[in-house]
C-alpha positions in Angstrom: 41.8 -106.4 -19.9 39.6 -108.9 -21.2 38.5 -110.0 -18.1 37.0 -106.1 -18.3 34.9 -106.4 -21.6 33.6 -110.0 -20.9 36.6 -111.5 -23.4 35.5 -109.2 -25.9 38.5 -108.2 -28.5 39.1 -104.4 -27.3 41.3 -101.6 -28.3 43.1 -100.4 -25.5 45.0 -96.8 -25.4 48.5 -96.6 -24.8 48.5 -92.6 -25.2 46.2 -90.4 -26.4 48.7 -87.7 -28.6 48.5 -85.0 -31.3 46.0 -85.8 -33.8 47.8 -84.1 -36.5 50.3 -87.0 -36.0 48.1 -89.7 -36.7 47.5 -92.8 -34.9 49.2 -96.4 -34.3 47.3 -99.8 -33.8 49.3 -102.8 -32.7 47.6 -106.5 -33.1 50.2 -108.8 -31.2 49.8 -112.7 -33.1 49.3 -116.2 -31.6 50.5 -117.2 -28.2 51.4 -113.7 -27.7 50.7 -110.3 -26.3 50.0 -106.6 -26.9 53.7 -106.6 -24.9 55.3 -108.6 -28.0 54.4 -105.7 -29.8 56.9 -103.4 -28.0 59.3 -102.7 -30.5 56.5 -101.2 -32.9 54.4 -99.8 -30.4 57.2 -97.6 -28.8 58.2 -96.6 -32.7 54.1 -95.5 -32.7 55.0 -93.5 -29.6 57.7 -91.7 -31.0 56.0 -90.0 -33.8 54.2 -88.3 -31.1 51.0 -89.2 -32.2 48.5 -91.6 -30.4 49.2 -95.3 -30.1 46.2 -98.4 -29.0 46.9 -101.7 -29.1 44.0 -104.6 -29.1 43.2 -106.9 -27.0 41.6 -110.5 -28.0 41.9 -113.7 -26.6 44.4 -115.4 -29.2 44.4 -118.5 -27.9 40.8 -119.4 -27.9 38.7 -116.9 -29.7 37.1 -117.5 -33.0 38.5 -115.3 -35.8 36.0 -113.8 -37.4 34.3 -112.8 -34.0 38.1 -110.5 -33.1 37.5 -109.5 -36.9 33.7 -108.0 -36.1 35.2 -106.5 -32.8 38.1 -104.6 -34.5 35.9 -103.4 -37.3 32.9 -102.3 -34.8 35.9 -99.8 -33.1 37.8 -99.2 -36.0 35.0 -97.9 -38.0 33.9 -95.9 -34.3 37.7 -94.9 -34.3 37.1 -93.2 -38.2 33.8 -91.2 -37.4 35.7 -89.8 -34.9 38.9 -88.8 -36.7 38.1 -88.6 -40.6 41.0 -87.4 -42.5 42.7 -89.1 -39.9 46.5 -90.8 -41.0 46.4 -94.5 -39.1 48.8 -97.0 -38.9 48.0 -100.5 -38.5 51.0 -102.9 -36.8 49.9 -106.3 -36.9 51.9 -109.6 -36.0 51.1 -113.1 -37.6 48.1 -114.0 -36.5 47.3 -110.6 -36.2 47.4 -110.0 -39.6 44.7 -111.9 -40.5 42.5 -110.2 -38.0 43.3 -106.7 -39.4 42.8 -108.1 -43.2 39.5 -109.5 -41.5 38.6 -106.3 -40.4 39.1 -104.1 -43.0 37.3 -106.6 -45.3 34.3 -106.2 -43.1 34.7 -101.7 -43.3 35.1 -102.4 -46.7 31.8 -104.1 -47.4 30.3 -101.5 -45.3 31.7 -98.7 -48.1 33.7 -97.4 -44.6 37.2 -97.4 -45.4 37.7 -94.6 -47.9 37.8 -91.7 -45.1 41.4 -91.9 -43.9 44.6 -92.6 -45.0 45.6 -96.4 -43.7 49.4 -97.2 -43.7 49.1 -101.3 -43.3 52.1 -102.7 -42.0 52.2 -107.2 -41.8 54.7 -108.8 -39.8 55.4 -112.1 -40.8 51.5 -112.8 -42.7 50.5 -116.3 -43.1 48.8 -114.8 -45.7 48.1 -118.2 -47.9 47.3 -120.0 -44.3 49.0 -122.5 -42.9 49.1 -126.2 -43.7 49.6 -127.5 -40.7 45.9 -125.7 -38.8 43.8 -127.4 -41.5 43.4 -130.6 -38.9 41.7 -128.0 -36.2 38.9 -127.3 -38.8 37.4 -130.8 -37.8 37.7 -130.5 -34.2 34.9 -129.8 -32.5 34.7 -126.4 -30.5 34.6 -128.1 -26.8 37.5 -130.2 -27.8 39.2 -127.1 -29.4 39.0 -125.2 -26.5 41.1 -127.6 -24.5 44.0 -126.6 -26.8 44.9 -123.3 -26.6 45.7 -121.9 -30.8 43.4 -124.7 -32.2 40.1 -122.4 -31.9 41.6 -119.7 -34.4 43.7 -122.5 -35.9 40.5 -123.4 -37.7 40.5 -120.0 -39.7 44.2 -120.5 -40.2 44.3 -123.4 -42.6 45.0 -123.3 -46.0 41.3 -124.7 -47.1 39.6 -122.8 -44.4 36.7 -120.2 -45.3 38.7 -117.2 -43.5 41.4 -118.1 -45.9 38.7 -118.0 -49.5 38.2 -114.3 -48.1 42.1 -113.5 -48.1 42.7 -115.3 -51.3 39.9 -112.7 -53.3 40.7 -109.4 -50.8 41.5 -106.3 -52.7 42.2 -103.0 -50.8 41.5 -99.3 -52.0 44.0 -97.2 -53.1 44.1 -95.1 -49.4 45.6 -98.4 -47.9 49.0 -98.4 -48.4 50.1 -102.2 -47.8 54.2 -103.5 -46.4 54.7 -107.0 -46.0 57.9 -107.6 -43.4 59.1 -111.1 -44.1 62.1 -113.3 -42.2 64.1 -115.4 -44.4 64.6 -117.6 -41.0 60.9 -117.9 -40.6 59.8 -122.0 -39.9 56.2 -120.6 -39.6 55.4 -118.5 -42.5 56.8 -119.3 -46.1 56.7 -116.2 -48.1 58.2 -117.8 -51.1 55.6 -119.8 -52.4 53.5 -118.9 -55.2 50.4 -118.7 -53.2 51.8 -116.1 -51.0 53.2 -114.0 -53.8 49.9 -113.9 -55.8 48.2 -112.7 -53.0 50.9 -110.0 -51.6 50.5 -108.6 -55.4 46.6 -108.3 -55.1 47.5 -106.2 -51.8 49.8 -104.4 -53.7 52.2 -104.6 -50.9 55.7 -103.8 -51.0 57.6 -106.9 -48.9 60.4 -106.6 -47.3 62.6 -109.4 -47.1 64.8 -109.3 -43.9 67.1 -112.7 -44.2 68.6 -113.4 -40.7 65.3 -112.7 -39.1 62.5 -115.2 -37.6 59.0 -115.2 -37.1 59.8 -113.3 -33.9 62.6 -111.3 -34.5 61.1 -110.2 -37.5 58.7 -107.6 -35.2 62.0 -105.5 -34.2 63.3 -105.5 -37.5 60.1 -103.9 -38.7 60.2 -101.3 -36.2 63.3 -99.9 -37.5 62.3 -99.9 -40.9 
């Protein structure tokens, strides 16, 4: 699929259904694939409405380049539908790319025309300490690593990360923060995190015996 558009992030339709059902957008995380996303794209498919899912190269795309590409088709997506109900699914690194996004329709007074159900599957939402090393790695060393290109808007001093620190959301998003108490990537109980999952004015879920995997299913039957 990205072979297609020339590695260009790209939504890609699983089913076209009834509008009046509203739509589903899965964004699969690091190291993954729109097929991790299973569990939440079939729960998209049984509300009978339609379901995409995007495509970007995780593993060696910058972040705020998959941001500009979401936004370009989201926003496309909106003219199309206003009024519209959409669902946003997004996995771990994923999340950041959808926050990315609708910053970007934000700033562009777009993303007031439909109502957005924003659902986070285990957010690094106050970065990761461990990416801030990729920030000084130059991008033709970076690229030799696959995760160490968007690593460098992972980390917890990065720009990317100044943007989700000060990111507000209007009242039309409604914001759910899925979180596994057997995480060893994300750690949602630090003070960071919390501060900023109150900005969103997210409801989290804590699910204790789930990972940063595991934790995609567990949405899905929430």
């Amino acid at each position: 699929m990205l072979e297609s558009s020339r590695g260009k992030a790209r939504l890609v339709t699983v089913r076209d259904g009834d509008p009046a059902k509203g739509t589903c957008i899965t964004i699969h995380g690091v190291h993954g694939s729109p097929e991790d996303m299973r569990p939440l794209t079939d729960k998209g498919l049984r509300t009978g409405g339609s379901v995409m899912t995007l495509a970007y190269d995780d593993a060696y795309g910058h972040v705020p380049e998959t941001c500009q590409a979401l936004a370009q088709q989201l926003g496309a997506w909106m003219d199309k539908h206003p009024g519209e109900r959409l669902t946003l699914e997004a996995h771990s690194l994923g999340t950041r790319v959808t926050l990315g996004a609708l910053k970007e329709l934000q700033d562009q007074g777009r993303l007031q025309g439909n109502e957005i159900s924003l659902n986070l599957v285990a957010p690094p939402l106050a970065g990761l300490e461990v990416a801030n090393g990729a920030a000084y790695a130059p991008d033709f060393i970076a690229r030799l690593i696959p995760g160490a290109v968007p690593g460098k808007d992972m980390g917890t001093r990065s720009e990317f990360q100044q943007m989700i620190n000060n990111l507000t959301l209007p009242a039309n998003v409604s914001t759910k923060i899925f979180v596994g108490g057997k995480d060893e990537v994300v750690d949602s109980c630090t003070d960071e995190f919390e501060r900023i999952a109150n900005r969103l004015h997210a409801t989290v879920i804590h699910v204790p015996k789930a990972d940063h995997v595991s934790i995609i299913a567990e949405a899905a039957e929430y």
